[in-house]
N, C-alpha and C positions, 0 to 999 in steps of 0.2 A: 683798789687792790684787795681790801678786805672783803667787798660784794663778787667780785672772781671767786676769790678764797672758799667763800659760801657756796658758791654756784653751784659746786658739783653735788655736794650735800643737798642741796631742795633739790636735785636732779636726782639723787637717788630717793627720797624719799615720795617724790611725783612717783616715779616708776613702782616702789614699793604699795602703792594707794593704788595706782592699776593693775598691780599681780592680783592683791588681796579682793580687790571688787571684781575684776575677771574670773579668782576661784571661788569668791561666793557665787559667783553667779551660774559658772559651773555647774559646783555641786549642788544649787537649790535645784538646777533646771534636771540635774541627773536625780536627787532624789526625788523628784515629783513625776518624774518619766517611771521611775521604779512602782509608784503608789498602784494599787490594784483598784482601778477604777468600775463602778459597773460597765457592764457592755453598753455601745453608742453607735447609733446607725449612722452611716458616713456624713459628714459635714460637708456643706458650699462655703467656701471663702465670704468670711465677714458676716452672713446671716445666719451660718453653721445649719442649725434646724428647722428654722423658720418655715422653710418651704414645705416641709412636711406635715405641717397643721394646719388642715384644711378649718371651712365655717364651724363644723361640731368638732371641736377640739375635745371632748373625749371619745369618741368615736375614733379619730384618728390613734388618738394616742392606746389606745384599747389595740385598734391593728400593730402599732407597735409593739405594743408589750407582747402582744400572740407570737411576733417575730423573734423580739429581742429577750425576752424574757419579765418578770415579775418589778424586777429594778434595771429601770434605761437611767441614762445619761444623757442629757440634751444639751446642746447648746442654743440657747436663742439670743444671736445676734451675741453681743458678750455676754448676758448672763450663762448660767450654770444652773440646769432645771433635773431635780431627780424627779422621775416618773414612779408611781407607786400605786401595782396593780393587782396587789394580791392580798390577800385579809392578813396572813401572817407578816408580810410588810408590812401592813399599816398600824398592825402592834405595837411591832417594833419603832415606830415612827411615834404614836401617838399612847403610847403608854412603856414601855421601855425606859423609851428616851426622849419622852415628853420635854420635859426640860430645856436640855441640848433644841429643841426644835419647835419652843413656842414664840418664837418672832417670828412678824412680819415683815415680808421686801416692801421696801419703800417704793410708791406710786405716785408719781409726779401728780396724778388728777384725784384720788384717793387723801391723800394727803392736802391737796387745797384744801377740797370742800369741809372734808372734816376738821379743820381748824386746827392744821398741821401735825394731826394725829392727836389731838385730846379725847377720842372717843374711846369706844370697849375695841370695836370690832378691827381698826384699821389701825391702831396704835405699838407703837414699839413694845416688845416687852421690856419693863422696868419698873419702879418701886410706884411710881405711878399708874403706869396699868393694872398695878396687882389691887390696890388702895381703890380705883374708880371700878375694878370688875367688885370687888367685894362690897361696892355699897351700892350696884345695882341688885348683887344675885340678896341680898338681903335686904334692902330697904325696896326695890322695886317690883321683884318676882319672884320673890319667896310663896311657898304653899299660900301660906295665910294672904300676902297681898292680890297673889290669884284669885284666889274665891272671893276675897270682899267685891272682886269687879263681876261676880256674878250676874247681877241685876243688869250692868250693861249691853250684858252678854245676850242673856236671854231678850232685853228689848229691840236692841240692833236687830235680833233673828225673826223678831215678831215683824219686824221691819220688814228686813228682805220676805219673810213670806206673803205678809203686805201686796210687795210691788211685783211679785210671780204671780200673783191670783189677781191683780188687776193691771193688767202691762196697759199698753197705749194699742197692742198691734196684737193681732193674733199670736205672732212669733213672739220669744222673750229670750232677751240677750241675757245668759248668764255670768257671761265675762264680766260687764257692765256690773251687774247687779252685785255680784259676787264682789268683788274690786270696792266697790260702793260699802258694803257689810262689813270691810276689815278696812278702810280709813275713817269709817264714824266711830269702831268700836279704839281701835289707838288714836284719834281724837281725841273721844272721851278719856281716856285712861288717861294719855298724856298729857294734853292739855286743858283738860275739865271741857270742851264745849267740842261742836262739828264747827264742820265749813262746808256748810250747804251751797245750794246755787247762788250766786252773783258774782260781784269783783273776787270777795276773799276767796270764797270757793273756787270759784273757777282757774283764780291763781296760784293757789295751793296744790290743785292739781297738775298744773302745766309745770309746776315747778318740781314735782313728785318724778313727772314721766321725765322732766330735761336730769334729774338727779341719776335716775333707772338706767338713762341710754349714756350718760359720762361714765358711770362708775364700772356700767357693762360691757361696754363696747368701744371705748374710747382707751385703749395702749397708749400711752404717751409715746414717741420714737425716743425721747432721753432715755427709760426705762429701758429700751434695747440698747442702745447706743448712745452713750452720757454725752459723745464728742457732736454730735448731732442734734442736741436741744433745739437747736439755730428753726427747726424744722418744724416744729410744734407750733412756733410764732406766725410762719408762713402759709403754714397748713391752717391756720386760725386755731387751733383745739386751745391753747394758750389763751385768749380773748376768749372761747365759750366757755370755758373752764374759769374764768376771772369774773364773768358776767354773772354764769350760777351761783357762785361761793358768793357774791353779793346780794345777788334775789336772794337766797339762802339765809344769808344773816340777817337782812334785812324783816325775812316773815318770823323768823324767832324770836328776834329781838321785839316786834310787834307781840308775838307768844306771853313772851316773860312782862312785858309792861301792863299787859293786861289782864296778867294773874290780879287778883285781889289782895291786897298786904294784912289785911286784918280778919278772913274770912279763913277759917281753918277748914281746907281742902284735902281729899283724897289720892288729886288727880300727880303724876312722876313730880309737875315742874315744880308745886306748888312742894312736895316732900324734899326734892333739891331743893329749894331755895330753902325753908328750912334746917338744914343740915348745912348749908353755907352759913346761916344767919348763926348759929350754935354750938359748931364745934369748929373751934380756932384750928386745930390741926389737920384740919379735911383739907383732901387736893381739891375739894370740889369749889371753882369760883365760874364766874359767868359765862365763860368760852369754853370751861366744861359742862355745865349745864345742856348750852346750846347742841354740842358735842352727842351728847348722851342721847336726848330727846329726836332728836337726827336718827341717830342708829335708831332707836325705836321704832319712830315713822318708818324707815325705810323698811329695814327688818320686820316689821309687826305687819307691813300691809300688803306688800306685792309677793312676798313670801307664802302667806296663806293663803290668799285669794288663790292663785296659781296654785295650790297642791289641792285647795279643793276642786279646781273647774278641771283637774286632770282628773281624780278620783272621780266625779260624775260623769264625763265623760266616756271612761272606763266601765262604768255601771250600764252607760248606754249601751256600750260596747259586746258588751256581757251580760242580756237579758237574767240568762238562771240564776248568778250573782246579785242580781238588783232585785230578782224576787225573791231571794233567800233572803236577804236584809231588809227589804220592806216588813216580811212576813213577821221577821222578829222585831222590830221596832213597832210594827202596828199594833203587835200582840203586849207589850209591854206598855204603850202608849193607850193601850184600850180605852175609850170613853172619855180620854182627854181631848180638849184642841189644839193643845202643843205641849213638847218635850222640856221636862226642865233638865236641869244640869242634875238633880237627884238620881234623876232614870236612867243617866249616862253604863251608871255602875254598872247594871244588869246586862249591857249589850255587848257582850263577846262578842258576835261576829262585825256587827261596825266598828270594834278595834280593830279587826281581823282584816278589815276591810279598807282602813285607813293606813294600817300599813306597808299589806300589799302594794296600795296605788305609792307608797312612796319608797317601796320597791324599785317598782317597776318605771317608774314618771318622776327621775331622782329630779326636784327644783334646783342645787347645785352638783351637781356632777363631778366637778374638780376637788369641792369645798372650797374654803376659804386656802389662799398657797402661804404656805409658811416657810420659815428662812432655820439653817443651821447656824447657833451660835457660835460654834467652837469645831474643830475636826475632832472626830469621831470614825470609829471601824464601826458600820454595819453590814450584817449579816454576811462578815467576809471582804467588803466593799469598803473603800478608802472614801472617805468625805469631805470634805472639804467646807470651812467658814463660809460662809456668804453662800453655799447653795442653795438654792431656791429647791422646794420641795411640792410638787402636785400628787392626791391621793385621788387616782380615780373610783369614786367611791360608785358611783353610775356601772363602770365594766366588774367590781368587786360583786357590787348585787346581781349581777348576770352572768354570775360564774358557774360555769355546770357542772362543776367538781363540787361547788358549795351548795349549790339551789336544785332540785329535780323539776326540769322542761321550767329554768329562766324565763323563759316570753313570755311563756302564760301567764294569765292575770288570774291566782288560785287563789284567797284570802284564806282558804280552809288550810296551809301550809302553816302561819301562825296560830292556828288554835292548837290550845295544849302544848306550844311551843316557849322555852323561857327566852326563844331571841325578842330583844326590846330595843326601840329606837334613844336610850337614854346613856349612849358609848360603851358600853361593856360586852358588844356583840361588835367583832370588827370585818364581819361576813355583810354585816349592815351597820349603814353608818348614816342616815338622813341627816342628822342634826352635828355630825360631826362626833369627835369625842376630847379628854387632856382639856387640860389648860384652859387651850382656845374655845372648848367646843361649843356650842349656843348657849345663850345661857335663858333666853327664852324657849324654853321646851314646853312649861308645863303650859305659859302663855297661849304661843302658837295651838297645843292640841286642845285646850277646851273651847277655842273656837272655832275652829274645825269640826270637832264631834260632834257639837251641839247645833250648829248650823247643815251637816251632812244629816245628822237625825231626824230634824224637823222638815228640810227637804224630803223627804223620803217617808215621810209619815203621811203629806201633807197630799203630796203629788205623784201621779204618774206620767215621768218626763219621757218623751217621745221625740225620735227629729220628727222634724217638717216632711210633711204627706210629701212622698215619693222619692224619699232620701233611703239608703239602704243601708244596713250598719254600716257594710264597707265601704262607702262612703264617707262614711266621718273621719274626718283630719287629724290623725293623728298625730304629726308633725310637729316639732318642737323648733325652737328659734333659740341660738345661744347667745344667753346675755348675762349681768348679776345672776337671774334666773335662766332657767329651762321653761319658756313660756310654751305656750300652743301657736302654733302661727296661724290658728286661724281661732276667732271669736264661737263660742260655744252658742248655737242657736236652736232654742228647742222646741215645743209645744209641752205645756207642763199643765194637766188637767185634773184638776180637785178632785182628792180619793173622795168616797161615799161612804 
């Protein structure tokens, strides 16, 4: 009798729990229908935009924005992608509201290999990430730890001009070579030694290019669609993704046992492991280590390599350019047999000339994609937590309201100009800018300038007898990087 008595009461209070959850849900769904979204080109059911983004995703997304405007809206599969194609968007994005929008979306294959986000480059923002960026940009790539690696610098280049001026074959692969010059010099840095030809070498290699093609080309299907992991397993990327982050730890972990414990070194791991051993309050322990020296390798080497073999490329491209810059470097270089990092200073127009190609030949295109922490009103536009955020920094430098005749390869546009590749020009953004933005800068361009220098002092690079400029491939291939899809083959002939 007492549980009757009751009845109707938990029967009006059920029904009271279903008013109140039907009008939240109401008005979430009506005030989110009200929010002023940017504009968004129509959706397919369940993949939303996907279909839209052909192989060069920004390319595609560039025609977008031509359509839609400066800020799209995407959808890919469930995520939520803002598109960002304009300099004063990406201001607003990357200095503004830096803050609001220095996290990264979580990446199923990203996240393996780097030891579930302990590095710089792919890690959450949090008190952690701020702690591990600030004892790379100061203990690892500061001015002063730049220059000390000078010496390597310059011998790695003594190197490569080495094996230009005695190849095997009349023709000389400068992919190869080039590629070869930026894993001895972060070798060296990194790890105090190379990994020349045999087992180690040749493993360190294969292990480099399986790291390039996971982290480039390999979307997880969870990453689009969480309810669908099931598919990553069947599709194998799960198993090669579990295979690498093993090769992976495995050559590191070789790395770190075979640093020296008593021999005071120059080389990152050897300064990590120091900073572990000495200051009790460091985030830094051995899966940050490994972490770190990762980002390095990867970043330090296929990064560079590729912005030089574009920029020579480009000089092929553009004979009057390539003898403008010879002229000046040979003239500076007078009566020496190679360039030091001293002589660097004097060469405006190979600044001029290095920028341009990364201009024009952007190596990341998208940049790195960053995540909004919190909703936010931009530029009129309602924002939303968890949107994923792409700046097409590739369509921004080829913009003809910004740049006069974009295509061309002009380096005489930078001279006398204060736009600079170090984030405070957001008309050009190579390296990025905020928070995130590289923090190898000054790294990346002293090996560059000094290794484009010495080339060009050295040699006059020519294609192969019967190749026409317009012939040469200029085609890119989208990965981590904006590589060349085709291998750079020259005839490169001792100046006199």
């Amino acid at each position: 009798m007492k549980m009757l008595e009751q009845y109707p009461l938990f029967l009006y209070f059920l029904s009271l729990s279903f008013v109140t959850i039907f009008l939240y849900k109401w008005l979430t769904l009506k005030k989110t229908a009200l929010k002023n979204l940017p504009p968004s080109p129509p959706k397919l059911p369940i993949i939303g935009n996907l279909h839209q983004i052909g192989p060069e995703p920004h390319i595609s997304l560039r025609a977008l924005a031509q359509k839609y405007g400066p800020l799209i809206l995407l959808k890919l599969g469930s995520v939520p992608v803002l598109v960002v194609s304009s300099a004063d968007a990406a201001r607003e994005i990357l200095k503004t509201n830096d803050l609001v929008f220095s996290d990264r979306p979580y990446s199923t294959v990203t996240s393996r290999i780097s030891y579930n986000g302990r590095d710089v480059a792919f890690a959450r923002y949090s008190e952690y990430w701020r702690q591990v960026k600030s004892t790379c940009v100061t203990h690892l790539l500061s001015s002063r730890r730049v220059h000390s690696f000078h010496n390597v610098r310059e011998e790695e280049v003594a190197l490569l001009i080495q094996n230009i001026e005695c190849p095997h074959s009349k023709l000389v692969n400068l992919s190869d070579l080039l590629a070869e010059l930026t894993q001895n010099v972060v070798c060296r840095v990194a790890f105090g030694r190379k990994y020349e030809s045999g087992h180690k070498g040749d493993s360190y290699k294969k292990l480099l290019e399986e790291i390039m093609k996971l982290a480039g080309y390999s979307r997880s299907m969870e990453d689009y669609f969480p309810l669908l992991g099931w598919v990553d397993w069947l599709s194998g990327l799960k198993g090669e993704v579990e295979k690498a982050a093993n090769e992976i730890d495995a050559f590191l972990e070789g790395v770190l046992r075979d640093q020296p414990s008593t021999t005071a070194s120059n080389n990152f791991v050897s300064i990590l492991l120091e900073i572990q051993n000495t200051d009790a309050g460091s985030s830094i322990d051995r899966e940050c280590i490994k972490a770190i020296i990762l980002d390095m390798f990867v970043g330090g080497t296929e990064t560079t390599s590729t912005t030089l073999e574009w920029t020579i490329a480009a000089l092929i491209k553009n004979p009057k350019v390539m003898s403008k810059l010879q002229n000046e470097v040979r003239e500076i270089g007078k009566g020496k047999s190679k360039i030091l990092e001293g002589d660097l200073v004097k060469m405006y127009y190979l600044k001029a000339v290095m920028k341009e190609s990364m201009r024009l030949y952007f190596i990341a295109p998208l940049l790195s994609p960053r995540e909004a922490r919190q909703d936010l009103k931009l530029m009129g536009y309602d924002i939303r937590s968890g949107t994923q955020v792409l700046i097409n920094a590739w369509a921004i430098a080829r913009d003809p309201s910004l740049w006069d005749n974009p295509e061309e390869f002009r380096p005489e546009r930078f001279l006398n100009s204060p736009i600079d590749y170090k984030g405070l020009h957001f008309e050009y953004l190579p390296f990025g800018a905020g928070r995130r933005g590289c923090p190898g800068i000054q790294f990346a361009m002293a090996v560059n300038e000094l290794a484009l220098a010495n080339v060009v002092h050295k040699f006059d690079i020519k294609l192969p007898d019967g190749e026409r400029l317009e012939d040469l491939d200029m085609t890119g291939v989208f990965g981590l990087t904006l590589s060349r899809k085709s291998p750079l083959l020259v005839v490169a002939t001792p100046h006199v």
